[in-house]
Backbone as CSV, one residue per row, in Angstrom:
resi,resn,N_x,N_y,N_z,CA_x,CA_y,CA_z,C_x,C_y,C_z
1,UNK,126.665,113.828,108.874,126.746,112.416,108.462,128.018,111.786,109.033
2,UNK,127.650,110.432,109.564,129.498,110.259,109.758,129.914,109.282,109.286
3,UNK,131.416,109.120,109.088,132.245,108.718,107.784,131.955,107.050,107.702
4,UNK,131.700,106.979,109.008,131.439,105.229,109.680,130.313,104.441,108.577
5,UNK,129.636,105.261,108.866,127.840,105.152,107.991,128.407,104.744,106.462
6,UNK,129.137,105.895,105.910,128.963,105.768,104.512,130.436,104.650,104.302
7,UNK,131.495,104.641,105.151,131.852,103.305,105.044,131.558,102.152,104.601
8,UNK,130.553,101.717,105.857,130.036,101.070,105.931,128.946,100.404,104.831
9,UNK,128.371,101.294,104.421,127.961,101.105,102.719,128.711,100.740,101.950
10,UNK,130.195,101.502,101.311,130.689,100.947,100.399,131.378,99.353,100.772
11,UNK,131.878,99.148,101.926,132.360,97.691,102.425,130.855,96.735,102.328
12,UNK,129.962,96.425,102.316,128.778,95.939,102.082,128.580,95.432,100.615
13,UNK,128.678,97.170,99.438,128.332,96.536,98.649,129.434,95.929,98.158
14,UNK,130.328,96.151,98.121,131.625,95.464,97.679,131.434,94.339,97.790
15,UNK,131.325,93.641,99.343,131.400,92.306,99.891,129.993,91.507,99.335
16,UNK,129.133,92.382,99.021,128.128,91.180,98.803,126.999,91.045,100.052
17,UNK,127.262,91.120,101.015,126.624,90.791,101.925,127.131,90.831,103.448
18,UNK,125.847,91.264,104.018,126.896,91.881,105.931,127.763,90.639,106.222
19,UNK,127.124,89.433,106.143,127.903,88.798,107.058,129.179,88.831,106.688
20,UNK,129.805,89.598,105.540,131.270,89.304,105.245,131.501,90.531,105.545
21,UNK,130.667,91.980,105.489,131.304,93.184,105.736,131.788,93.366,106.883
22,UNK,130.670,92.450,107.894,131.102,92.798,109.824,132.320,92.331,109.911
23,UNK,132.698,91.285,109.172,133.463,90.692,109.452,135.248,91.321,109.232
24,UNK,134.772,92.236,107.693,136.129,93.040,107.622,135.989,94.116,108.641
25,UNK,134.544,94.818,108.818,134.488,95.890,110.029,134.661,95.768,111.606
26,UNK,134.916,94.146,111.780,134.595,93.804,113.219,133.733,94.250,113.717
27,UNK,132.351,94.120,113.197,131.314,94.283,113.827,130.426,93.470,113.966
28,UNK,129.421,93.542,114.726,128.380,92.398,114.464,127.523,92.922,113.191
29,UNK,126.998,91.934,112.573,125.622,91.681,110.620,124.696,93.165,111.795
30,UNK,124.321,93.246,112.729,123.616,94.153,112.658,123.468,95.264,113.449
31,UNK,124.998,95.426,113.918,125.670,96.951,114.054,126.074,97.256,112.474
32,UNK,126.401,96.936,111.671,126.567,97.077,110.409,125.191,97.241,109.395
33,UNK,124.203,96.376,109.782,122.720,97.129,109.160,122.258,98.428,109.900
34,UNK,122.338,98.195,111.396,122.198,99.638,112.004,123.195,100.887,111.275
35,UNK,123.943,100.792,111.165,124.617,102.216,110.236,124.158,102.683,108.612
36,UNK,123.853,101.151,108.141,122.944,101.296,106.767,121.876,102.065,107.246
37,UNK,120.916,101.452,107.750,119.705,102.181,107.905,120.135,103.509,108.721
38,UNK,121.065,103.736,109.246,120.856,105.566,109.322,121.388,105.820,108.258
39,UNK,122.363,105.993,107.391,122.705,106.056,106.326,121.900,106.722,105.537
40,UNK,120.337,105.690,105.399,119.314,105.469,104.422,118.342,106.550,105.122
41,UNK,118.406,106.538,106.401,117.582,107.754,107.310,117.762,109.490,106.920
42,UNK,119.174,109.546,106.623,119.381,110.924,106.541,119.748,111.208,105.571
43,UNK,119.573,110.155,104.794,119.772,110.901,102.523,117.588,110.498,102.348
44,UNK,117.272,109.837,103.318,115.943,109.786,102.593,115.505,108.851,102.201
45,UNK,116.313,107.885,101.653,115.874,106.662,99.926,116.707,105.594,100.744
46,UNK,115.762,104.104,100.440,116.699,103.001,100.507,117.936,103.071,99.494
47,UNK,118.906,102.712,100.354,120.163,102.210,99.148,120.734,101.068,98.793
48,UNK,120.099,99.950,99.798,120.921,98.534,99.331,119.355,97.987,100.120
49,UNK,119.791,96.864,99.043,118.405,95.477,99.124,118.762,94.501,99.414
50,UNK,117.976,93.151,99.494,118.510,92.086,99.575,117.685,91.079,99.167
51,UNK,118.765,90.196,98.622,118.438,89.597,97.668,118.695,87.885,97.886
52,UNK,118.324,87.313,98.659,118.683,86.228,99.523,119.893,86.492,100.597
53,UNK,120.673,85.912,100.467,121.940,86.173,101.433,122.262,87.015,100.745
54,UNK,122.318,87.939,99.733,123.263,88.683,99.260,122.749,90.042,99.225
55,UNK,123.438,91.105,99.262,122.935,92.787,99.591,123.156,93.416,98.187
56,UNK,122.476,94.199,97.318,122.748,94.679,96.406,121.864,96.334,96.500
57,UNK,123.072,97.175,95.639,122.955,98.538,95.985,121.454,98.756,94.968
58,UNK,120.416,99.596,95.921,119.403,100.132,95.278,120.168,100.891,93.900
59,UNK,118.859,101.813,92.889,118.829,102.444,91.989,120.041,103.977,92.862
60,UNK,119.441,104.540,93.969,120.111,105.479,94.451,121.192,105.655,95.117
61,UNK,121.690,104.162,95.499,122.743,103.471,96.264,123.955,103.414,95.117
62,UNK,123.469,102.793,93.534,124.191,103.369,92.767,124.811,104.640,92.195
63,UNK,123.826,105.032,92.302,124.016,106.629,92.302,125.299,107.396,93.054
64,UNK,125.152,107.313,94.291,126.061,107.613,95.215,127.380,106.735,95.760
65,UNK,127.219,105.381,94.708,128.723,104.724,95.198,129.621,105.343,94.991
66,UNK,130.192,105.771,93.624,131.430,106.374,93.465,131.485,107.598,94.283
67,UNK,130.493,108.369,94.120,130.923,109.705,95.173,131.390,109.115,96.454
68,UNK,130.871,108.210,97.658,130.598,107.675,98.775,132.501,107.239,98.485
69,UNK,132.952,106.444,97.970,134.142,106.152,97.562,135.299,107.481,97.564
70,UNK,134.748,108.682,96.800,135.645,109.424,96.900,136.007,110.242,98.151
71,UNK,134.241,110.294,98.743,134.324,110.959,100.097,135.844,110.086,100.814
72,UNK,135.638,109.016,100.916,136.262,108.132,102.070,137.922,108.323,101.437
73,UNK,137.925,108.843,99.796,139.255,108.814,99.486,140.140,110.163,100.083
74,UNK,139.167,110.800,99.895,139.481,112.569,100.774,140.112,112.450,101.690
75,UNK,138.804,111.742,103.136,138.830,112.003,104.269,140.513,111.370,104.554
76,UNK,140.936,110.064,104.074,142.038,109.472,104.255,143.169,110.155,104.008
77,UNK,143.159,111.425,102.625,144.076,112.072,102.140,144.119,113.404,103.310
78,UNK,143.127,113.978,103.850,143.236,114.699,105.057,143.757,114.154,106.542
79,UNK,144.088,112.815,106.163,144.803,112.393,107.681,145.753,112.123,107.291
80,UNK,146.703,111.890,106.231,147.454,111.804,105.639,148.188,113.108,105.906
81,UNK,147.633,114.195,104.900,148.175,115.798,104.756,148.346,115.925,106.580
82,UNK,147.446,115.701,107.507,147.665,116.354,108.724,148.743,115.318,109.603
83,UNK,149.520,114.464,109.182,150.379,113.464,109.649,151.465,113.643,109.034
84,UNK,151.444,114.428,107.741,152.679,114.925,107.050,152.818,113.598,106.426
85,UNK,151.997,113.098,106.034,152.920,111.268,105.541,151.873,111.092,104.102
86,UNK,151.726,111.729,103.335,151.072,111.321,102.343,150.969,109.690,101.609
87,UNK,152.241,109.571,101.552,151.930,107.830,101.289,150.914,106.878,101.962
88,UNK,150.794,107.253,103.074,149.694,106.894,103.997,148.063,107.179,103.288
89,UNK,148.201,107.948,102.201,146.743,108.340,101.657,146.704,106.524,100.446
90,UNK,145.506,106.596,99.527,145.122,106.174,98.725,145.398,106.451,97.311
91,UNK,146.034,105.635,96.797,146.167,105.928,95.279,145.324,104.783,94.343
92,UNK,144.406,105.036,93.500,143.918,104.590,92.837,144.782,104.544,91.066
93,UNK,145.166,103.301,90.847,145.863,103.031,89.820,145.305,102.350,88.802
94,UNK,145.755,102.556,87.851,145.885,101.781,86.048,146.907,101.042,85.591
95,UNK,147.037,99.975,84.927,147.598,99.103,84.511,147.260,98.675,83.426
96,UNK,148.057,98.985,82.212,147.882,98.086,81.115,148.056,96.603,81.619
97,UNK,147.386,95.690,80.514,148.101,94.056,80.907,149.339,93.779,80.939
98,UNK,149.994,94.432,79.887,151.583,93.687,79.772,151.993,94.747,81.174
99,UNK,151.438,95.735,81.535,152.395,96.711,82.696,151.881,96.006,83.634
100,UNK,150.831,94.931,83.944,150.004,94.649,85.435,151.327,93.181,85.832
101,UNK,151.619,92.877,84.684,152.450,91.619,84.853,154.480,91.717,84.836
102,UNK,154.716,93.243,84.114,156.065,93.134,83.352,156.432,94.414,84.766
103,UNK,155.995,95.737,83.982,156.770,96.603,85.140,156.844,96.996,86.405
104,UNK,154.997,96.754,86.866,154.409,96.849,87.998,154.963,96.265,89.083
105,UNK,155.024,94.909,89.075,155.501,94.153,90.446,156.794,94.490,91.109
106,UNK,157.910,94.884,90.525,159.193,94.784,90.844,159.108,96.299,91.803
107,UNK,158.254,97.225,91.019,158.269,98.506,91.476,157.619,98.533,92.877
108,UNK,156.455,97.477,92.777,155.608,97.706,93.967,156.304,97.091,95.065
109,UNK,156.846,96.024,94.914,157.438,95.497,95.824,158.446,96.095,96.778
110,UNK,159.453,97.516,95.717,160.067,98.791,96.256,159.421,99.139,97.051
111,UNK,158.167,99.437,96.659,157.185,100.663,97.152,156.901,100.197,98.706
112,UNK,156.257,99.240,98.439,155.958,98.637,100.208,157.024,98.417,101.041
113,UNK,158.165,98.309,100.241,159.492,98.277,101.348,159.640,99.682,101.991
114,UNK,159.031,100.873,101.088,159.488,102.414,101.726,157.879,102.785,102.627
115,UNK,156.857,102.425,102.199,155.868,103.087,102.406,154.484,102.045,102.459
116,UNK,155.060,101.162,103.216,153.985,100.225,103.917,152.396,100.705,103.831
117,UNK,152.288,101.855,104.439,150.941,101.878,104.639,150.318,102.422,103.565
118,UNK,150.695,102.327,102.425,150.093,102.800,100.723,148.944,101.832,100.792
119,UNK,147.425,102.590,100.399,146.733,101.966,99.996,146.738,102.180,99.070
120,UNK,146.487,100.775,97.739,146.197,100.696,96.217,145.444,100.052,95.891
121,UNK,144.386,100.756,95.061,143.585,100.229,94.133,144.222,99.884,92.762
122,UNK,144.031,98.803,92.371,144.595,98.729,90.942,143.634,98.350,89.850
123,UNK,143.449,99.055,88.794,142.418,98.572,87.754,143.218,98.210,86.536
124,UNK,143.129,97.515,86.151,143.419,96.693,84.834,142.730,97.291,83.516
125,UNK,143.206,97.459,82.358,142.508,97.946,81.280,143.413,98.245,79.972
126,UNK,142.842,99.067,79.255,143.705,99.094,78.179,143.965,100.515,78.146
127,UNK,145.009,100.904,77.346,145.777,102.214,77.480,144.606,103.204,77.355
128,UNK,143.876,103.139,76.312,142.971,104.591,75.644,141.695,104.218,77.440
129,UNK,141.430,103.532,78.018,140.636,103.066,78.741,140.946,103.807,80.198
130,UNK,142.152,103.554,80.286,142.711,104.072,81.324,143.342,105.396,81.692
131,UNK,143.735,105.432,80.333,144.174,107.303,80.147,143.076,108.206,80.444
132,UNK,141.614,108.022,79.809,140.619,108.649,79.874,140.608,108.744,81.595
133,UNK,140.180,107.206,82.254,139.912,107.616,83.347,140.677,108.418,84.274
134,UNK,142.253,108.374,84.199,142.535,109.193,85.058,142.225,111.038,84.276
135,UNK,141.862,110.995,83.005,141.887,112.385,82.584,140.678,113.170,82.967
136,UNK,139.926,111.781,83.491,138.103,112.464,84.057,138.361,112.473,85.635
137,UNK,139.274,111.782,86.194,139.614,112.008,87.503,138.748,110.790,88.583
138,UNK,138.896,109.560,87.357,138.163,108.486,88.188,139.668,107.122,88.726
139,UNK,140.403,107.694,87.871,142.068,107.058,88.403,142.668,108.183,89.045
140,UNK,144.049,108.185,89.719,144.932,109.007,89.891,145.905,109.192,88.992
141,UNK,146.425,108.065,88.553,147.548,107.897,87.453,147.410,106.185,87.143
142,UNK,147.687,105.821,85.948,148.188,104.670,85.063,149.603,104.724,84.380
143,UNK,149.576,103.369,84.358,150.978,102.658,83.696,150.140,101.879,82.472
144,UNK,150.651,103.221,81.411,150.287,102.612,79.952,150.913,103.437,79.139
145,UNK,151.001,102.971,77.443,151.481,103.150,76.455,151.441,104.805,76.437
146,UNK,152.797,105.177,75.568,152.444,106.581,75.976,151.252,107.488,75.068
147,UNK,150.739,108.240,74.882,149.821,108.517,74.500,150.180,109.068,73.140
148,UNK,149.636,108.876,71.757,150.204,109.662,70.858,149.888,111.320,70.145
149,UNK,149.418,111.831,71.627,148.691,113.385,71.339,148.989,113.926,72.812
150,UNK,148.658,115.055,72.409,149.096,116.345,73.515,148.471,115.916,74.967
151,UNK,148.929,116.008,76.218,147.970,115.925,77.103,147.467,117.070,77.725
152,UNK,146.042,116.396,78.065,146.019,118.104,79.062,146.854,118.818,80.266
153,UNK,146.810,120.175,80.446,147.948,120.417,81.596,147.510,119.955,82.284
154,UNK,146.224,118.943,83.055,146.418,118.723,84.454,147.017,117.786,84.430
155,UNK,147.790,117.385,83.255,148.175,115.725,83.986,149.673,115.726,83.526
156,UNK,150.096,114.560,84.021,152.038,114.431,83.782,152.207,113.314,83.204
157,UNK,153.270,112.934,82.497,153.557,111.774,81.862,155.217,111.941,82.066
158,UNK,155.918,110.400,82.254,157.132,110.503,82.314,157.276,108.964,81.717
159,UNK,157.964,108.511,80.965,158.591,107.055,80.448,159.327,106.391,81.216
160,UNK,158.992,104.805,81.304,159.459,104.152,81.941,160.444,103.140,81.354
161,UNK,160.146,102.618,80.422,160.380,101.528,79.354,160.172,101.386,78.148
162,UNK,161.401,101.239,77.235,161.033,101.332,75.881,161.231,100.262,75.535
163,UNK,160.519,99.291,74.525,159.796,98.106,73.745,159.566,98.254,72.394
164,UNK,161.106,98.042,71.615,161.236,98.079,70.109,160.259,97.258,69.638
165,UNK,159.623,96.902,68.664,158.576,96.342,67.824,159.776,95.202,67.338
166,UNK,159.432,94.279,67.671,159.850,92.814,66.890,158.849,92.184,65.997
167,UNK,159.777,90.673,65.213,158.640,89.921,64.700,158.614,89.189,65.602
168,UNK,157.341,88.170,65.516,157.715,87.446,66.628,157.674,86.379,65.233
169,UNK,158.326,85.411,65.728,157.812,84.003,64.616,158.452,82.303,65.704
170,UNK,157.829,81.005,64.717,158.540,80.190,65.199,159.775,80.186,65.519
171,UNK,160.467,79.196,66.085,161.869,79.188,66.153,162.388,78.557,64.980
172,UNK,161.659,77.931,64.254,162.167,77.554,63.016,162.611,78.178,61.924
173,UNK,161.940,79.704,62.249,162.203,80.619,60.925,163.284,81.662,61.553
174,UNK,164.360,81.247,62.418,165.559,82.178,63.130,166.280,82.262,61.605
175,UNK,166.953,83.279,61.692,167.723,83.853,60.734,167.142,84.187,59.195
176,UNK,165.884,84.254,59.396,165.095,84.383,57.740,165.009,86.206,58.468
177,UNK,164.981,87.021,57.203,164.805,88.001,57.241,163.398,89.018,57.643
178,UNK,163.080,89.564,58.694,162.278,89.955,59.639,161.055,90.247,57.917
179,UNK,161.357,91.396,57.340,160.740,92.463,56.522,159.923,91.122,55.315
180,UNK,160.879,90.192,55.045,160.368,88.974,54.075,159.231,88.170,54.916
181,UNK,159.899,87.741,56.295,158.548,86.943,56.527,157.254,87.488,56.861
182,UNK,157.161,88.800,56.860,156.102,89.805,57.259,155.028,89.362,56.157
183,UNK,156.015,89.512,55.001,155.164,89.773,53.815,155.156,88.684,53.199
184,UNK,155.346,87.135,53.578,155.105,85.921,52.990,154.590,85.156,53.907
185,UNK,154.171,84.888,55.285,153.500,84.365,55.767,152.330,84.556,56.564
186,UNK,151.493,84.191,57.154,150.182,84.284,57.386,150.372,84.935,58.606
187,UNK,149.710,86.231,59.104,149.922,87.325,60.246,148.731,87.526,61.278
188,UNK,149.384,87.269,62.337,148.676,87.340,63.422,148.476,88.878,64.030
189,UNK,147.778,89.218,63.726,147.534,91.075,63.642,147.647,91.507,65.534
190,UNK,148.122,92.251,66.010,148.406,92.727,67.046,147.077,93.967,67.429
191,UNK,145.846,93.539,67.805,144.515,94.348,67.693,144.837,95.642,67.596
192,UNK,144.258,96.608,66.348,144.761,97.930,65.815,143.629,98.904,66.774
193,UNK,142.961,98.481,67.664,142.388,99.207,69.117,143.092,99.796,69.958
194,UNK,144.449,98.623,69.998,145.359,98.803,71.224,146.391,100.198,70.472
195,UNK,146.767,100.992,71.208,147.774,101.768,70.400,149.354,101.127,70.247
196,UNK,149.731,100.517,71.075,150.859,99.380,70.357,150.031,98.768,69.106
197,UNK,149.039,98.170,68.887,148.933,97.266,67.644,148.545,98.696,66.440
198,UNK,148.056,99.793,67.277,148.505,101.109,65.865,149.901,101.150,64.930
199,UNK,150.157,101.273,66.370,151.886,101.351,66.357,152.242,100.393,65.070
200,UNK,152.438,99.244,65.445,152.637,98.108,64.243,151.886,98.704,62.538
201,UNK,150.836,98.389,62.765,149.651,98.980,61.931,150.813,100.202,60.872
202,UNK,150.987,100.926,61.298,151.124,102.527,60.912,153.094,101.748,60.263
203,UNK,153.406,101.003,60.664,154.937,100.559,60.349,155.136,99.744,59.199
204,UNK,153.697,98.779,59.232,153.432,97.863,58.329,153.119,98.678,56.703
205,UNK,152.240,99.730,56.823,151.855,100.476,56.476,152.853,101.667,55.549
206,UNK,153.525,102.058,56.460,154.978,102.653,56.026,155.584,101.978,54.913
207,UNK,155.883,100.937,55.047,156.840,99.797,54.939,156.238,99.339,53.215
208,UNK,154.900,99.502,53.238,153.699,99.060,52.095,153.901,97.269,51.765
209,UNK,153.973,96.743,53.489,153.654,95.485,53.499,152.341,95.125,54.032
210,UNK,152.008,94.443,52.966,150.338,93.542,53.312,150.500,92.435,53.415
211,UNK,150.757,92.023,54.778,150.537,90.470,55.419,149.359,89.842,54.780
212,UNK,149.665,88.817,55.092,148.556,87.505,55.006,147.577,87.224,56.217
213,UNK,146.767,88.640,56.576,146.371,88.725,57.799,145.111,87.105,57.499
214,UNK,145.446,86.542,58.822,144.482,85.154,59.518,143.764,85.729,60.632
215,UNK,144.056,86.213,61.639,143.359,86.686,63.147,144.323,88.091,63.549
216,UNK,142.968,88.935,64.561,143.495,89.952,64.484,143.033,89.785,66.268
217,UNK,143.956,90.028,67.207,143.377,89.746,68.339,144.390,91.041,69.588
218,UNK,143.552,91.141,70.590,144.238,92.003,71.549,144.707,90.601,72.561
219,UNK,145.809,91.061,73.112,146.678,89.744,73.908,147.815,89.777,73.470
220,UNK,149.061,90.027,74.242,150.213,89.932,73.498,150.536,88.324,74.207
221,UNK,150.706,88.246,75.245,151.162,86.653,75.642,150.261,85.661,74.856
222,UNK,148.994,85.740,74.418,147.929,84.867,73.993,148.505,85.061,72.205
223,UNK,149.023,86.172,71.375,149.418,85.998,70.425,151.228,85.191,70.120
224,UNK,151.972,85.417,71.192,152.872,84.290,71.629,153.052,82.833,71.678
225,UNK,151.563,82.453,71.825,151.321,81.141,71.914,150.710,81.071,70.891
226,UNK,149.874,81.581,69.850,149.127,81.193,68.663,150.332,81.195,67.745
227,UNK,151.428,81.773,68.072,152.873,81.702,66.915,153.554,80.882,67.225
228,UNK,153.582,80.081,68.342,154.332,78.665,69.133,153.497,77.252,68.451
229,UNK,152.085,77.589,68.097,151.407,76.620,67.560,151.344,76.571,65.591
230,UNK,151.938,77.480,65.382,152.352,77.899,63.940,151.153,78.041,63.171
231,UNK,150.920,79.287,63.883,149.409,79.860,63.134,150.057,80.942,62.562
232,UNK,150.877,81.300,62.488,151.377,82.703,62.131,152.252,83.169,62.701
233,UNK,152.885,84.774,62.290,153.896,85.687,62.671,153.038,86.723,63.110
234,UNK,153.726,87.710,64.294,153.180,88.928,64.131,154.267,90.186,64.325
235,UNK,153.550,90.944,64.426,154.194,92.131,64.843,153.788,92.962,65.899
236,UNK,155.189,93.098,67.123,154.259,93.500,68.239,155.442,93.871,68.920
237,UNK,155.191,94.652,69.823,156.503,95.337,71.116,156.797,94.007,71.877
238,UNK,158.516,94.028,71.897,159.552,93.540,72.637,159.001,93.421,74.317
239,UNK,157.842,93.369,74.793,157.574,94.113,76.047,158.392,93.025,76.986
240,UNK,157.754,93.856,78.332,159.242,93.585,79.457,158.565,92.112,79.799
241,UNK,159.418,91.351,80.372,159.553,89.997,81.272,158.174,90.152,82.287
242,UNK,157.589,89.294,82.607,157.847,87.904,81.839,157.337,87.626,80.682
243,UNK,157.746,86.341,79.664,156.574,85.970,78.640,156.146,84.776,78.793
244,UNK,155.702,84.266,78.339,154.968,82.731,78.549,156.171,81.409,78.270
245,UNK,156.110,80.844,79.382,157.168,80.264,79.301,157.142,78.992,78.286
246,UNK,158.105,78.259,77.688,158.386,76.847,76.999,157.385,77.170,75.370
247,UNK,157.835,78.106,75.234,157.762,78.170,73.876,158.505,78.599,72.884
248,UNK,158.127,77.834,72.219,159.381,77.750,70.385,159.130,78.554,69.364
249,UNK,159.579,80.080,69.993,159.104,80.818,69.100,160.848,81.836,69.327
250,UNK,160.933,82.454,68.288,162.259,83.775,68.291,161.718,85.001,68.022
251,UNK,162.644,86.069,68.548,162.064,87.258,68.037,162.955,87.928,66.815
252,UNK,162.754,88.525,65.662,163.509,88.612,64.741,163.098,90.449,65.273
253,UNK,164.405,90.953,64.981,164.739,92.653,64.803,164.417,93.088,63.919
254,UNK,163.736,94.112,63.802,163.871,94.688,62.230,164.692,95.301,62.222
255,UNK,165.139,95.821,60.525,165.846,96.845,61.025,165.431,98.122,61.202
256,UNK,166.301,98.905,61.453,166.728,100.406,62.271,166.668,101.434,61.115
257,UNK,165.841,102.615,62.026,165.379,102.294,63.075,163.583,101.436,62.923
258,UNK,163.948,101.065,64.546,162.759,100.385,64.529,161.776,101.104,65.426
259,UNK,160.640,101.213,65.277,159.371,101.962,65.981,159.960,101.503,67.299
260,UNK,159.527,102.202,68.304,159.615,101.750,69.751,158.009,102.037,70.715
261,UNK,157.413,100.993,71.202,156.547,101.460,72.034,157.268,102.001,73.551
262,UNK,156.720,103.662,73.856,157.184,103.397,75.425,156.054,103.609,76.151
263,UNK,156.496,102.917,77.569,155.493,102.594,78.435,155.768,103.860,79.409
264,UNK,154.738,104.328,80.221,155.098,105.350,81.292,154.052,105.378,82.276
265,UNK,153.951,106.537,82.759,152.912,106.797,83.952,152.536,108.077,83.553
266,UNK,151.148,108.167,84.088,150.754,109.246,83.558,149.902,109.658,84.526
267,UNK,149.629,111.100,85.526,149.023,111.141,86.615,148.574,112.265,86.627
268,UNK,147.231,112.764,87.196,146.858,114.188,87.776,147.934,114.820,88.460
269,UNK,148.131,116.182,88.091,149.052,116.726,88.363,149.055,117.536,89.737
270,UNK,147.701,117.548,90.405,146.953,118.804,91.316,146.454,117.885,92.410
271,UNK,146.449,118.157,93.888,145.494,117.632,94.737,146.387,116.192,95.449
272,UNK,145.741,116.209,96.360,146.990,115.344,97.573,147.361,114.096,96.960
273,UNK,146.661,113.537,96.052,146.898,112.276,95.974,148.320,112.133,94.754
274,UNK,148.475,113.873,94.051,149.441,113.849,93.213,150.957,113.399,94.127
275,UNK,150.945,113.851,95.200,151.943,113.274,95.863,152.475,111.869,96.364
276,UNK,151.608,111.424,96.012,151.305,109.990,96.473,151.758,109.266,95.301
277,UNK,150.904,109.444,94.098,151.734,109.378,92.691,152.639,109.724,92.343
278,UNK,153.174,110.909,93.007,154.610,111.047,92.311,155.939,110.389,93.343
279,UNK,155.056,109.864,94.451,156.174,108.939,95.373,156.612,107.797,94.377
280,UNK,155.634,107.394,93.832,154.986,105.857,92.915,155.999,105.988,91.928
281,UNK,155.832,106.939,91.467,157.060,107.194,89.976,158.387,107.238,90.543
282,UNK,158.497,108.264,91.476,160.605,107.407,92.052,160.554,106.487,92.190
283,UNK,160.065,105.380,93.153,159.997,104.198,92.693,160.352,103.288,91.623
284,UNK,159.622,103.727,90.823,159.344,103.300,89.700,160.727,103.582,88.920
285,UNK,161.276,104.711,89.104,162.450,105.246,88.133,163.619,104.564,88.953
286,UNK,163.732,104.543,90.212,164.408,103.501,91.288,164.723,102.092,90.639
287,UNK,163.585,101.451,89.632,163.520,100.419,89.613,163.684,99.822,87.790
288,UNK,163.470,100.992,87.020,163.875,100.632,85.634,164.343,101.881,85.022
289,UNK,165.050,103.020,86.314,165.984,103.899,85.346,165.004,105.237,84.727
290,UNK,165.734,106.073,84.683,165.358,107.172,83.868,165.130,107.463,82.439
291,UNK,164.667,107.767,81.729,164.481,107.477,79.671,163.980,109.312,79.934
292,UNK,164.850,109.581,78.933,164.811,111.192,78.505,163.557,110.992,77.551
């Protein structure tokens, strides 16, 4: 089979349709159907249809995307290993929201200054979402909350950033006592899905304060602004820069100690692309420091 063919498939279905795939392949719409249809010649089964202008992957075309994907992730990590330049391979990444916006950029921006030719995938998601996938081996590593249970040995975790639990409230209520307004005004719940809004959850809990829960929502910038419009207080991690700008809200401390969410990376420990990830993490420690 050659690598061109099954390329050529996954750039297709991605794009939607040849005329945009030739176009990333520099090829002509039907040197690019010619490689589909051998493709489709030597597995047997159609794999992509069409559907006016647009190409969509058959029943068996699904089947074989993600594998077809990993093939092409290999073959790249074997020209990589035989060039001695691993950064040159593919890393497929995770990102919590607050990490896709707060720790991520500053690091990446390192990263491409050392190692230009890094390809990255980045997926967006939530911590328990993303942990799984790299633990089934459909990520390489994520930047999310750290996990609150054992991991398996194939994988590594190291901390990046720690994010004490504040209140958040208007700016009107600066200097009122964090623990009082918890428990006298109406609470904007920090979604108890997310393991930061556990986090809270399990403190509140401790504490044997029962807010005046109103809405319980996942979003930390989107619960920022529902406390700028004086719907409530919540409770939620200090997380890193940026936050939503021109709003009239303070963060009150609790006191000490106070829970801390930390953020880290967490990666397969085995197989070429661990190198590639663990370039990602100096970086990364390059760029917000070491945490024991």
């Amino acid at each position: 089979m050659d690598i061109r063919f099954l390329q050529s498939f996954v750039i297709v279905i991605d794009c939607g349709s040849l005329a945009e795939a030739s176009r990333r392949l520099d090829l002509t719409p039907a040197a690019v159907a010619t490689r589909i249809k051998a493709l489709e010649d030597g597995l047997g089964t159609p794999l992509v249809r069409r559907a006016g202008r647009t190409v969509k992957a058959t029943e068996a075309g699904l089947k074989i995307l993600e594998h077809a994907r990993r093939v092409l992730r290999d073959v790249r990590d074997l020209h990589a290993i035989a060039h001695d330049d691993v950064p040159l391979g593919e890393l497929r990444l995770g990102a919590s929201a607050s990490a896709l916006t707060g720790l991520l950029p500053p690091v990446l921006r390192r990263v491409y200054e050392r190692h230009p030719k890094l390809e990255l995938y980045i997926e967006p998601g939530t911590s328990g979402h993303l942990y799984h996938s790299v633990t089934s081996g459909v990520l390489d590593a994520a930047v999310i909350v750290e996990p609150q249970f054992t991991l398996p040995k194939a994988c590594e975790w190291r901390v990046l950033a720690e994010e004490p639990l504040c209140v958040l409230a208007p700016m009107s209520m600066a200097g009122r006592d964090p623990l009082e307004v918890l428990a006298t005004e109406p609470f904007i719940r920090y979604d108890r899905a997310m393991w930061g809004g556990r986090l809270a959850d399990r403190y509140l809990r401790e504490r044997h304060i029962r807010p005046r829960e109103r809405i319980e929502i996942d979003g930390l910038s989107a619960i920022a602004v529902l406390v700028h419009q004086g719907l409530g207080v919540s409770l939620l991690p200090d997380w890193t820069p940026p936050w939503p700008e021109g709003l009239a809200i303070v963060r009150l401390a609790l006191p000490p100690p106070a829970p801390v969410r930390r953020m880290g990376m967490v990666w397969t420990a085995q197989g070429p692309r661990a190198a590639v990830a663990r370039a990602l993490l100096q970086e990364a420690q390059g760029v917000w420091g070491v945490i024991g």
